[in-house]
N, C-alpha and C positions, 0 to 999 in steps of 0.2 A: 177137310176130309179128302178130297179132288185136289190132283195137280193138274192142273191144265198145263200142257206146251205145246207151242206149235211148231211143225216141220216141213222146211219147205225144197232142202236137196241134200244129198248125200247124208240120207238118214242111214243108223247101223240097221233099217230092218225091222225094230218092233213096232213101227206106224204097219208095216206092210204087214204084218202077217194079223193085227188085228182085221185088218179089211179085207184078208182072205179069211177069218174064221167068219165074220158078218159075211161075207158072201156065199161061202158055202153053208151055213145057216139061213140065208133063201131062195137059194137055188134049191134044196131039200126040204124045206118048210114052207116057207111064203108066198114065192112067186108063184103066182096064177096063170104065167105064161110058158112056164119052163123055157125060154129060150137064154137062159146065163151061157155070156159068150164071152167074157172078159177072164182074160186067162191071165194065170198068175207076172209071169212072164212080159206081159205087157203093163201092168200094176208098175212093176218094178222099174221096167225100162221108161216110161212115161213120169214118173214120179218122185223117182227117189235118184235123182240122175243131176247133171250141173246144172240144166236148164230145164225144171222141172216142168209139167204141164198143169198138177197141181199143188195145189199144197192141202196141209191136215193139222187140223186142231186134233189135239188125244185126252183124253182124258186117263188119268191115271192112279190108282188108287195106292196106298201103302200096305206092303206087304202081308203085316198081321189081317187086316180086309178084304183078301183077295177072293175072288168068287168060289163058287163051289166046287169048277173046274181048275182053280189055278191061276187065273189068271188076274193080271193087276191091272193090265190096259182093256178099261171096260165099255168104252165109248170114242167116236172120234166125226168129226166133220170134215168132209173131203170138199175141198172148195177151190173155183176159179177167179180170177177176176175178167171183168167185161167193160164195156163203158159204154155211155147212152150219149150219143149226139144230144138228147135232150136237157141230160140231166148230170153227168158227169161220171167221178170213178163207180163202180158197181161190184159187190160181189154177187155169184152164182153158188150155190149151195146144191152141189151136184148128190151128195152121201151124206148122210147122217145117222148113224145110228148106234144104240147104249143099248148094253146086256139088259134083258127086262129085268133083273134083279136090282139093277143101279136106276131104272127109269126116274125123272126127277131132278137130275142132276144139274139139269140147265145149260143142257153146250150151246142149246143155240141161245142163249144168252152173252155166253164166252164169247161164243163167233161174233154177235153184234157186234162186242165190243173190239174184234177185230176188224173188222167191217171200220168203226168210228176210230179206229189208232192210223187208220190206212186213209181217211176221210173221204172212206165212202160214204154218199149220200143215198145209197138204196141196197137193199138185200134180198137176191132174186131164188126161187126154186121151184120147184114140179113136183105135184105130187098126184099119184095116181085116180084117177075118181073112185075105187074100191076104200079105197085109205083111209073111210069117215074119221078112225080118233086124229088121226095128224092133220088133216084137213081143219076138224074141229079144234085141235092144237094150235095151230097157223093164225085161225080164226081169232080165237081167244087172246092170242098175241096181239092181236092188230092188224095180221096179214091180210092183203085182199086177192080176191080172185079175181087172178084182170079176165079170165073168161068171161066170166060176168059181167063186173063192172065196167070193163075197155072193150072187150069184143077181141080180146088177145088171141091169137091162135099158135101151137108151138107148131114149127115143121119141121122135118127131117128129112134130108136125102143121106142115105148108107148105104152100102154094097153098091148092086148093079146101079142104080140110080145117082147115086153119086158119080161113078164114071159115066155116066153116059151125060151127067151134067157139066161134067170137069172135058168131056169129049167136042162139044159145043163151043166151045172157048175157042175162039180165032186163035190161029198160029203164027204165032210170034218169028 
């Protein structure tokens, strides 16, 4: 019933404008923080470019199926790769998300197996502490919370902090 494909540069555009309807669907809905800063325009130029930054698994449905708005591309995983001194190649599982009328569909299943064509040995993501079903999702899969269980902690430097970290850096 799902096509899955993935796309990794010089896509025509309909991986992109999925992951601006899913974004302006939580920027208006979901997020708890309102701070949606990623603008279209950088989607574009980071992604669907020669040398992309990410790539996207889609899910996509056939036409007579299509949602109750239209559309046929109803899901998709937006995904990096990484890699662990410890452990080797890695995916990062930045975006994921399926129209709640298609929920079920299994992309992160897809992606596993993109994950195992690529012979990655692990498959990484974040997901919010608000988030209990995805958390309990993850869970159910197998996923572990290295909060927990490793004492993992995610950090971030962006904006002013990141220049003033990238300012620190001896001069070449």
């Amino acid at each position: 019933m799902f096509t899955f494909f993935c796309t990794s540069f010089c896509c025509p555009g309909i991986s992109c404008c999925a992951i601006f309807r899913k974004n302006d669907d939580i920027h208006l809905h979901m997020c708890p923080f309102g701070n949606f800063s990623c603008v279209r325009l950088e989607l574009q130029r980071d992604g669907f470019c020669q040398n992309p930054f990410f790539e996207c698994l889609v899910a996509e449905i056939p036409e007579e199926l299509k949602s109750k708005e239209g559309f046929t591309v109803v899901g998709y995983a937006l995904y990096f790769y990484t890699y662990s001194t410890w452990k080797g190649r890695s995916l990062y599982l930045e975006d994921l998300y399926v129209m709640p009328e298609f929920r079920g569909i299994n992309v992160i299943v897809v992606f596993a197996q993109v994950g195992r064509s690529k012979q990655c040995v692990r498959l990484q993501l974040s997901v919010l502490n608000w988030n209990t079903p995805s958390r309990d999702f993850y869970a159910a899969k197998g996923g572990q919370d290295l909060t927990v269980s490793e004492g993992w902690h995610f950090v971030r430097f962006d904006g002013q902090n990141l220049d003033n970290l990238a300012n620190d850096a001896p001069k070449i």
